[in-house]
PDB file of the backbone (N, CA, C, O) and the ligand in Angstrom, with CONECT records:
HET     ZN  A 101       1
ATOM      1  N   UNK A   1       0.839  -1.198   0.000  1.00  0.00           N
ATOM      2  CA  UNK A   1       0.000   0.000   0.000  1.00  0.00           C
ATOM      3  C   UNK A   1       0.871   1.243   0.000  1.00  0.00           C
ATOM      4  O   UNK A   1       1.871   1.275   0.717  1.00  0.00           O
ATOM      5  N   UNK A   2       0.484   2.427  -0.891  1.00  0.00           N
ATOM      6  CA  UNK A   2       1.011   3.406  -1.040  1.00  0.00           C
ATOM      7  C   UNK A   2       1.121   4.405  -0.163  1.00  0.00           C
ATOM      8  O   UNK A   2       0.807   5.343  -0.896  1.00  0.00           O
ATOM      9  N   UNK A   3       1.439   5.095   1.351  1.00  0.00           N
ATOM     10  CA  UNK A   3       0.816   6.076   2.158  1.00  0.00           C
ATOM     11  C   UNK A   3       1.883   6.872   2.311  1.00  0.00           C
ATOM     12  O   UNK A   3       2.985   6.445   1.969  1.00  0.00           O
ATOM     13  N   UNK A   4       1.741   8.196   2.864  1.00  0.00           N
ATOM     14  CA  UNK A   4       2.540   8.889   2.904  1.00  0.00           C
ATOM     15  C   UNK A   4       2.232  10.147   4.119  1.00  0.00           C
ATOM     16  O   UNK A   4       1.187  10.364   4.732  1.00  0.00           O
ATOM     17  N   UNK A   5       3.394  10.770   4.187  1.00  0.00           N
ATOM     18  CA  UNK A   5       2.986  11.301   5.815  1.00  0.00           C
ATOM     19  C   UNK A   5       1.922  12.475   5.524  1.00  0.00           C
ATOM     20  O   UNK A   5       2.039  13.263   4.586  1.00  0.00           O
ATOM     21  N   UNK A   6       0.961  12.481   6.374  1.00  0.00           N
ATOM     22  CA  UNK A   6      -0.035  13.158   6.103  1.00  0.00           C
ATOM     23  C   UNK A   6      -1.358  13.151   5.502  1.00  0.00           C
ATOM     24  O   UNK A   6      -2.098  14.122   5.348  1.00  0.00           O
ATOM     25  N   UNK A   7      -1.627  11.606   5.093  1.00  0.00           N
ATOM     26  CA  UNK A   7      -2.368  10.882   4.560  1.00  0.00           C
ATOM     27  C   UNK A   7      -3.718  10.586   5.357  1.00  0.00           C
ATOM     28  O   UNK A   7      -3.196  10.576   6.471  1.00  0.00           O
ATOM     29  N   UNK A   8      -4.635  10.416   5.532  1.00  0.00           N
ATOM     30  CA  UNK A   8      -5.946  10.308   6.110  1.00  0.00           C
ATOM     31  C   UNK A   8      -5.791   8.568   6.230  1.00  0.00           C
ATOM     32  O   UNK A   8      -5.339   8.375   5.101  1.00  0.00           O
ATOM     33  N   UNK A   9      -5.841   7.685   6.629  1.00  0.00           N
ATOM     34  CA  UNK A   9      -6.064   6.492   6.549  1.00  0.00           C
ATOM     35  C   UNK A   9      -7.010   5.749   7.415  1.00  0.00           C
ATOM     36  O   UNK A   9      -6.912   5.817   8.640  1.00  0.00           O
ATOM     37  N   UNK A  10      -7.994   4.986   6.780  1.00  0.00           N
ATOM     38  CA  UNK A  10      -9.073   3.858   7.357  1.00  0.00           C
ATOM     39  C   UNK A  10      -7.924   2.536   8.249  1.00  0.00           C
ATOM     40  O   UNK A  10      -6.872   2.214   7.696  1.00  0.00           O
ATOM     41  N   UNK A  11      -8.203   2.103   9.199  1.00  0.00           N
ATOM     42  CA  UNK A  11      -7.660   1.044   9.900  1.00  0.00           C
ATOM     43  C   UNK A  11      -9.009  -0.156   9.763  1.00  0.00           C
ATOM     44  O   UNK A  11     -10.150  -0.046   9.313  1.00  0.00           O
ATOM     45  N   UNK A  12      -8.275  -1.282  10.368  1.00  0.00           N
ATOM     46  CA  UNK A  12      -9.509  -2.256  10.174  1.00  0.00           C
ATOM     47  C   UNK A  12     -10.286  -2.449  10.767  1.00  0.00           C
ATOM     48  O   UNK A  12     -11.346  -2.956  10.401  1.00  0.00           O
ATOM     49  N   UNK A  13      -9.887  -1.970  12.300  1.00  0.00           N
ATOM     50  CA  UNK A  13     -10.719  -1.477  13.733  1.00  0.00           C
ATOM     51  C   UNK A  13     -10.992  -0.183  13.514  1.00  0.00           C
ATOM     52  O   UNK A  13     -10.239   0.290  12.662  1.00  0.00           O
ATOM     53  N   UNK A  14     -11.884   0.680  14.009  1.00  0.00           N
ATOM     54  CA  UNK A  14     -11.742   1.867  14.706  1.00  0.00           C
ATOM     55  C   UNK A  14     -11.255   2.191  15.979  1.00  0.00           C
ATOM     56  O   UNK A  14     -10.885   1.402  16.849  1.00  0.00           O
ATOM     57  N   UNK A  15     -11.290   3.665  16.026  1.00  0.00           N
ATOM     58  CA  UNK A  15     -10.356   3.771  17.463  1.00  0.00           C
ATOM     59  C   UNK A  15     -11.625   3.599  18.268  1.00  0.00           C
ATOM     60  O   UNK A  15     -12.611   3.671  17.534  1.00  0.00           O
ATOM     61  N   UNK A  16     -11.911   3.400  19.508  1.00  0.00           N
ATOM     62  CA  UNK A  16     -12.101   3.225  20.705  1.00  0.00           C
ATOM     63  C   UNK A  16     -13.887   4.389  20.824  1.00  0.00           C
ATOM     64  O   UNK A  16     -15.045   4.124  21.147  1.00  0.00           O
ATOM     65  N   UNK A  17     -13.138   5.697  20.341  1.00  0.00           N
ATOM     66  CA  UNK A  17     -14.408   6.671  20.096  1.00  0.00           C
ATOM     67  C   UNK A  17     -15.038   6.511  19.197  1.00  0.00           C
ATOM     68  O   UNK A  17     -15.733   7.461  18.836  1.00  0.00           O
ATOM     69  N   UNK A  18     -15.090   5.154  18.372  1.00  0.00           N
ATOM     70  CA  UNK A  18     -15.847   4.941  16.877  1.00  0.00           C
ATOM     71  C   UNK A  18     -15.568   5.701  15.898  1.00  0.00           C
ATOM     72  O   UNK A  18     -16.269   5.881  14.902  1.00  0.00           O
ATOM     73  N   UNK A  19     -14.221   6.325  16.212  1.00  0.00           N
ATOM     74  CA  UNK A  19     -14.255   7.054  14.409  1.00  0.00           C
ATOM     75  C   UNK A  19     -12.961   6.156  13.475  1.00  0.00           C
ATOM     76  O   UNK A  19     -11.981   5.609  13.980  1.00  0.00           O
ATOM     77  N   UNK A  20     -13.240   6.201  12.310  1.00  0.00           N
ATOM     78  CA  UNK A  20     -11.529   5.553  11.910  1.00  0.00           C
ATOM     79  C   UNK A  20     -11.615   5.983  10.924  1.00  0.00           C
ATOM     80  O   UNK A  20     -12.211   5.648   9.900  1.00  0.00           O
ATOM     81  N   UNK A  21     -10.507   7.417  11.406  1.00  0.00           N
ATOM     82  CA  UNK A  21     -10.102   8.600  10.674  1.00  0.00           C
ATOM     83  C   UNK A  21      -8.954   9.061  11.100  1.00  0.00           C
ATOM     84  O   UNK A  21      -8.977   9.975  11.925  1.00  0.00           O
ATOM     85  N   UNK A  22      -7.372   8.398  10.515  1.00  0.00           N
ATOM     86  CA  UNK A  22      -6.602   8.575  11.269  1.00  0.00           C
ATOM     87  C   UNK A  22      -5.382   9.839  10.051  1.00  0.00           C
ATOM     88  O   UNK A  22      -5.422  10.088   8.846  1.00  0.00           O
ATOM     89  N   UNK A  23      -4.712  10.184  10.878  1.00  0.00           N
ATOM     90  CA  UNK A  23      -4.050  11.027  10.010  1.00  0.00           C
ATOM     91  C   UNK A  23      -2.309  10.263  10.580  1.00  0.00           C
ATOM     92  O   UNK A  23      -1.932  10.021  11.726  1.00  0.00           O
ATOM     93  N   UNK A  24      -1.522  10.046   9.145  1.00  0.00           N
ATOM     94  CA  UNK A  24       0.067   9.883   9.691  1.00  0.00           C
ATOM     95  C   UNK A  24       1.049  10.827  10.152  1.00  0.00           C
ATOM     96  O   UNK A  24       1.962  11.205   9.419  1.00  0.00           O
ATOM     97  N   UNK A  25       0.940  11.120  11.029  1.00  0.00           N
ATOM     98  CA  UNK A  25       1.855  12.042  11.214  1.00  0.00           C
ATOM     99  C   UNK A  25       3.356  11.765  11.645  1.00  0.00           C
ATOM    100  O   UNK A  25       3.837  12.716  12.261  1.00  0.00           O
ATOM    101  N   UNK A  26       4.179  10.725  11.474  1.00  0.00           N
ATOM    102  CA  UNK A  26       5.219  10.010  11.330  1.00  0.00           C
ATOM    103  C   UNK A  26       5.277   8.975  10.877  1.00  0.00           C
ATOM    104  O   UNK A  26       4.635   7.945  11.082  1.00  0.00           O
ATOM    105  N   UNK A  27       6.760   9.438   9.667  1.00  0.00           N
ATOM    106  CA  UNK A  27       7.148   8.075   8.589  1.00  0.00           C
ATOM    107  C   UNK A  27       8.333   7.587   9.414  1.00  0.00           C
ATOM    108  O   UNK A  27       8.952   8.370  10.134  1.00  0.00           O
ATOM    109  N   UNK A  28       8.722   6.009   9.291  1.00  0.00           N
ATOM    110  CA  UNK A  28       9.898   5.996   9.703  1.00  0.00           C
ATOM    111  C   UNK A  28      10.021   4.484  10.029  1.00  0.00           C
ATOM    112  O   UNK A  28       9.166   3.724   9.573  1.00  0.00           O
ATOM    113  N   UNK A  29      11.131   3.958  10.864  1.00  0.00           N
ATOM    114  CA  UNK A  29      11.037   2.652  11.692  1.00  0.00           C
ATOM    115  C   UNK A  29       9.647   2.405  12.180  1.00  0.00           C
ATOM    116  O   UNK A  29       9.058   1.472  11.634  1.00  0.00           O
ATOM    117  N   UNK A  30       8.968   3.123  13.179  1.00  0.00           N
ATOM    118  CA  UNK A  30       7.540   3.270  13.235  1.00  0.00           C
ATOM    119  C   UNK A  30       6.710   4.571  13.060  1.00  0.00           C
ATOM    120  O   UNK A  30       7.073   5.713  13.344  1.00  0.00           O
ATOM    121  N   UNK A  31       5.598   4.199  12.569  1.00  0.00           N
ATOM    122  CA  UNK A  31       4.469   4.886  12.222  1.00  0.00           C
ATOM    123  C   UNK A  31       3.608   5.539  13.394  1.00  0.00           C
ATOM    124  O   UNK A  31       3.265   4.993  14.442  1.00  0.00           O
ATOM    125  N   UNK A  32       3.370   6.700  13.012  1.00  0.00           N
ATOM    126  CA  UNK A  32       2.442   7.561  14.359  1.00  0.00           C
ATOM    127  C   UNK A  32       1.099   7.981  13.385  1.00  0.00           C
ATOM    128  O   UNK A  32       0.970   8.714  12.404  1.00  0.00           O
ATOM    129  N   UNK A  33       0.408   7.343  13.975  1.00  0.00           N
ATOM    130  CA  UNK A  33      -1.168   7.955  13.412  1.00  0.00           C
ATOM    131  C   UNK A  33      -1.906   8.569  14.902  1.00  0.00           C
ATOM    132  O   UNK A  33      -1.875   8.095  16.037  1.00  0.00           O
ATOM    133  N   UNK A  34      -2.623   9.921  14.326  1.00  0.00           N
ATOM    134  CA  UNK A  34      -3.618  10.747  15.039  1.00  0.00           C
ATOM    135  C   UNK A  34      -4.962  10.085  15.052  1.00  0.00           C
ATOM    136  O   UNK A  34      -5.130   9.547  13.958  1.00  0.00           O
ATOM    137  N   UNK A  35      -5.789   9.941  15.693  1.00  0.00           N
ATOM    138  CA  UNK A  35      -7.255   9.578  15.299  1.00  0.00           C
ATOM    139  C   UNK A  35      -7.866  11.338  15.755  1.00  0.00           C
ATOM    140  O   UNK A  35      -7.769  12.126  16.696  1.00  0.00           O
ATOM    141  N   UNK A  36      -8.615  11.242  14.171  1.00  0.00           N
ATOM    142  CA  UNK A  36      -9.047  12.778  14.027  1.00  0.00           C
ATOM    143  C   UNK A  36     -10.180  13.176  14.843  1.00  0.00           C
ATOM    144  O   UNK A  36     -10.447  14.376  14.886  1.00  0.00           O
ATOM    145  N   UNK A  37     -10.833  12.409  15.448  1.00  0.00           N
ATOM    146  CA  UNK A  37     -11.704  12.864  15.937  1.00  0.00           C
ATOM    147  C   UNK A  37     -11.397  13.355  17.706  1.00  0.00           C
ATOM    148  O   UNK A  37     -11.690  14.486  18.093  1.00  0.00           O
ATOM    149  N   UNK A  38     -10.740  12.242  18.688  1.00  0.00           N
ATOM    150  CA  UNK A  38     -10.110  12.913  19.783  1.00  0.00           C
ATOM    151  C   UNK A  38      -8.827  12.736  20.029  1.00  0.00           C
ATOM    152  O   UNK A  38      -8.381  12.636  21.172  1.00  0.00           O
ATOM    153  N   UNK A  39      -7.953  12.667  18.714  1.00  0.00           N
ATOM    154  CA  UNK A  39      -6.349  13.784  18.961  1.00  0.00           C
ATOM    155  C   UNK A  39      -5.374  12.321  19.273  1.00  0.00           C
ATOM    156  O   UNK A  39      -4.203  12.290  18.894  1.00  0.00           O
ATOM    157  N   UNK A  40      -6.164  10.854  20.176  1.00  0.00           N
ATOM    158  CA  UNK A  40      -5.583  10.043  20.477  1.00  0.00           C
ATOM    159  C   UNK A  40      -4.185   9.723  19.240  1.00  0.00           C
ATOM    160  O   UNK A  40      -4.365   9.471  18.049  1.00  0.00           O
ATOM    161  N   UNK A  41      -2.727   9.834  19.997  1.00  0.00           N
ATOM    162  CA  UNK A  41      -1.993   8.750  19.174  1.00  0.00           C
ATOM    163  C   UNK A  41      -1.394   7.823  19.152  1.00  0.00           C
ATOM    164  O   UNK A  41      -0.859   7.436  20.191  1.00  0.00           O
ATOM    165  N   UNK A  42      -1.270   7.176  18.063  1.00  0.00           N
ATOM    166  CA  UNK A  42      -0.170   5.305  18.111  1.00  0.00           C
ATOM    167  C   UNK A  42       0.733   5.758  17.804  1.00  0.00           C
ATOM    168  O   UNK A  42       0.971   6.750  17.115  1.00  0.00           O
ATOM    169  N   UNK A  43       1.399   4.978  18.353  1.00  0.00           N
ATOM    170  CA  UNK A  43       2.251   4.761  17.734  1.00  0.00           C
ATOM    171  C   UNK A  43       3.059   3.043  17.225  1.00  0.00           C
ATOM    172  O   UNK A  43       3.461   2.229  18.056  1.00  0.00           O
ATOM    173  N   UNK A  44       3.114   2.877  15.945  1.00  0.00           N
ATOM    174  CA  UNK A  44       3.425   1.161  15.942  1.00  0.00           C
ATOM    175  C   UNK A  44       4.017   1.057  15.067  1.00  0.00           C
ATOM    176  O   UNK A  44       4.134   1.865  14.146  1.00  0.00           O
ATOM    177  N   UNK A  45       4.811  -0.608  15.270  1.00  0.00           N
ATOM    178  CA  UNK A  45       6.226  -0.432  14.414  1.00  0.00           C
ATOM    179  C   UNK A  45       5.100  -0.591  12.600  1.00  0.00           C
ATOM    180  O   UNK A  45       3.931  -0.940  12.438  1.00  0.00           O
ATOM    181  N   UNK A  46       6.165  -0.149  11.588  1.00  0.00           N
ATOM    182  CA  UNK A  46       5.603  -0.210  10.700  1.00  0.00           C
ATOM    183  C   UNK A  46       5.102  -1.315   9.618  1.00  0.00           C
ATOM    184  O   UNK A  46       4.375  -1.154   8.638  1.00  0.00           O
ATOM    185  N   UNK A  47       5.701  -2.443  10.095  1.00  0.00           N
ATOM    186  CA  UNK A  47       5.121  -3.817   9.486  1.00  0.00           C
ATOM    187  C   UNK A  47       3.932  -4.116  10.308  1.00  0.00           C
ATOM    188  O   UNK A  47       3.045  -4.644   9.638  1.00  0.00           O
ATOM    189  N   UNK A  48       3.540  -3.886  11.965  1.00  0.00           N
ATOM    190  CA  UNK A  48       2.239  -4.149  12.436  1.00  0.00           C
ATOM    191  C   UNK A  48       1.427  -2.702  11.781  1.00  0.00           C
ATOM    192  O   UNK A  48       0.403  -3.078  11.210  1.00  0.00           O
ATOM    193  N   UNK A  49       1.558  -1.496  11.719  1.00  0.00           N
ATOM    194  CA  UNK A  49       0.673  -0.828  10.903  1.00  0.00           C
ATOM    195  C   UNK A  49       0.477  -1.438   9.355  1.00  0.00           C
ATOM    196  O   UNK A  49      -0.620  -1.180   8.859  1.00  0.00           O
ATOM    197  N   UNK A  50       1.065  -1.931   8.832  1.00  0.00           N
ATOM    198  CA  UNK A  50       0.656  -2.130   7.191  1.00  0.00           C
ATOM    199  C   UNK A  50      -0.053  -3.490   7.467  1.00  0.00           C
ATOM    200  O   UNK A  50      -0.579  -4.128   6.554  1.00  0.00           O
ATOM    201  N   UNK A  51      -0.047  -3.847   8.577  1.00  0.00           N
ATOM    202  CA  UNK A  51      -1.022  -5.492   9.127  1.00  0.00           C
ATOM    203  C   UNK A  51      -2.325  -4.482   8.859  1.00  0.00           C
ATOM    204  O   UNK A  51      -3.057  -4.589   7.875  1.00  0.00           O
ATOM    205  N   UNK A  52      -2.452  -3.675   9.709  1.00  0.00           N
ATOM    206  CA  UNK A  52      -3.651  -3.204  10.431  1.00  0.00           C
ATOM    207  C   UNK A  52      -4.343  -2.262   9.738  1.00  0.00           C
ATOM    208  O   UNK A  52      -5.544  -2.074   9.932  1.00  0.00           O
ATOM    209  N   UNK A  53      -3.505  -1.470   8.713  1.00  0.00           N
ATOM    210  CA  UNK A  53      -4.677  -0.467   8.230  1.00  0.00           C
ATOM    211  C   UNK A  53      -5.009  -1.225   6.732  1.00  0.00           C
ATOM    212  O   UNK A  53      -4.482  -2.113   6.062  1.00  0.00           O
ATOM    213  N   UNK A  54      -6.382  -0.200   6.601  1.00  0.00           N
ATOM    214  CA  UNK A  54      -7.344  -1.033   5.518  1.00  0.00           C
ATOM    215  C   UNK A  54      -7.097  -0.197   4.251  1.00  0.00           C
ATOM    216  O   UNK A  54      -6.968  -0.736   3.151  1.00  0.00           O
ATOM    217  N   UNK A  55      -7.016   1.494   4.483  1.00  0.00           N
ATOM    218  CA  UNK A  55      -6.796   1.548   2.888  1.00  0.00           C
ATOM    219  C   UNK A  55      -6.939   3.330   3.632  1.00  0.00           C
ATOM    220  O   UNK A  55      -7.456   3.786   4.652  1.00  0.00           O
ATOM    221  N   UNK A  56      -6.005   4.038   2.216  1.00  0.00           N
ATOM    222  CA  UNK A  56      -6.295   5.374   2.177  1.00  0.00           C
ATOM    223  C   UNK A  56      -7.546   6.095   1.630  1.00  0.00           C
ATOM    224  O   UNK A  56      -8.070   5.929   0.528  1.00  0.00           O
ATOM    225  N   UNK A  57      -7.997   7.110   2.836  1.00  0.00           N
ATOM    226  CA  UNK A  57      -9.036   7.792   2.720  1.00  0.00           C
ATOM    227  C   UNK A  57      -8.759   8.849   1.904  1.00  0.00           C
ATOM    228  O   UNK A  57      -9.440   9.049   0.898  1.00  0.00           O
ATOM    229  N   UNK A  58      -7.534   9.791   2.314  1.00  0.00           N
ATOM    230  CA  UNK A  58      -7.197  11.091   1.542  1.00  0.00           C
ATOM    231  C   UNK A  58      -5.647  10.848   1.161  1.00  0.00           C
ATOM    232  O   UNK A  58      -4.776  10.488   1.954  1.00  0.00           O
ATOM    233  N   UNK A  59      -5.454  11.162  -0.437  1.00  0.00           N
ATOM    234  CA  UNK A  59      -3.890  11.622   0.107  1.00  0.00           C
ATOM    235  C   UNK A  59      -3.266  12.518   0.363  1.00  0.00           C
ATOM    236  O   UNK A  59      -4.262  13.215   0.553  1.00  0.00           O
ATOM    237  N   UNK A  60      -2.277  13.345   0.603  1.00  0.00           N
ATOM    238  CA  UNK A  60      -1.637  14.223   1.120  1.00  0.00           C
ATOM    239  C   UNK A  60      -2.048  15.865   0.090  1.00  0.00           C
ATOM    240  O   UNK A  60      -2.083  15.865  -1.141  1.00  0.00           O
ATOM    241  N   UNK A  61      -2.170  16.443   0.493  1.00  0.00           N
ATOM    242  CA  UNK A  61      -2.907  17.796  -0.738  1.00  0.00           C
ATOM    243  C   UNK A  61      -4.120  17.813  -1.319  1.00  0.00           C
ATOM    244  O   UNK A  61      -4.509  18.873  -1.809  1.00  0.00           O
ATOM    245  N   UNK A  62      -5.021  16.531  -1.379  1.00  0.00           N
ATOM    246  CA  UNK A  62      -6.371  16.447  -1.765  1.00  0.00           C
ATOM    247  C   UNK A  62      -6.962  16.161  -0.511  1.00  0.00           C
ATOM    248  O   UNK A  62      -6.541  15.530   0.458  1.00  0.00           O
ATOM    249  N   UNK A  63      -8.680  17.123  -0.864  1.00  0.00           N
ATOM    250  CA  UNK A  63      -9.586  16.815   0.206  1.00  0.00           C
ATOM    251  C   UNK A  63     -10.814  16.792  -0.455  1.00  0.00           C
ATOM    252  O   UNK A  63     -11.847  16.552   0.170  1.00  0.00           O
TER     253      UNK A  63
HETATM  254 ZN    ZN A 101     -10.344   8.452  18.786  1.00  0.00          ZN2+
END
């Protein structure tokens, strides 16, 4: 899967507050996603994030 920092991304769970609307806000060894709705963040190494998320919502400059 193609993602890139700043990307909107669907996971296969939602977070906890029912939204799954996460934004990347770190590329790297591991991945940091925001959940947009209350600010919560992950952080996880980046082979268990590419387990776990389902697909890009936005990419980086389009809305
Ligand atoms: Zn949340």
């Amino acid at each position: 899967m193609n993602y890139d920092l700043h990307d909107i991304v669907e996971m296969k769970k939602p977070h906890a507050c029912q939204t799954n609307r996460w934004e990347v806000i770190r590329m790297g060894m591991d991945i940091k996603i925001k959940c947009l709705n209350c600010g919560h963040i992950v952080m996880l190494p980046r082979r268990d994030f590419e387990k776990k998320v389902k697909k890009v919502l936005v990419k980086k400059g389009e809305d």
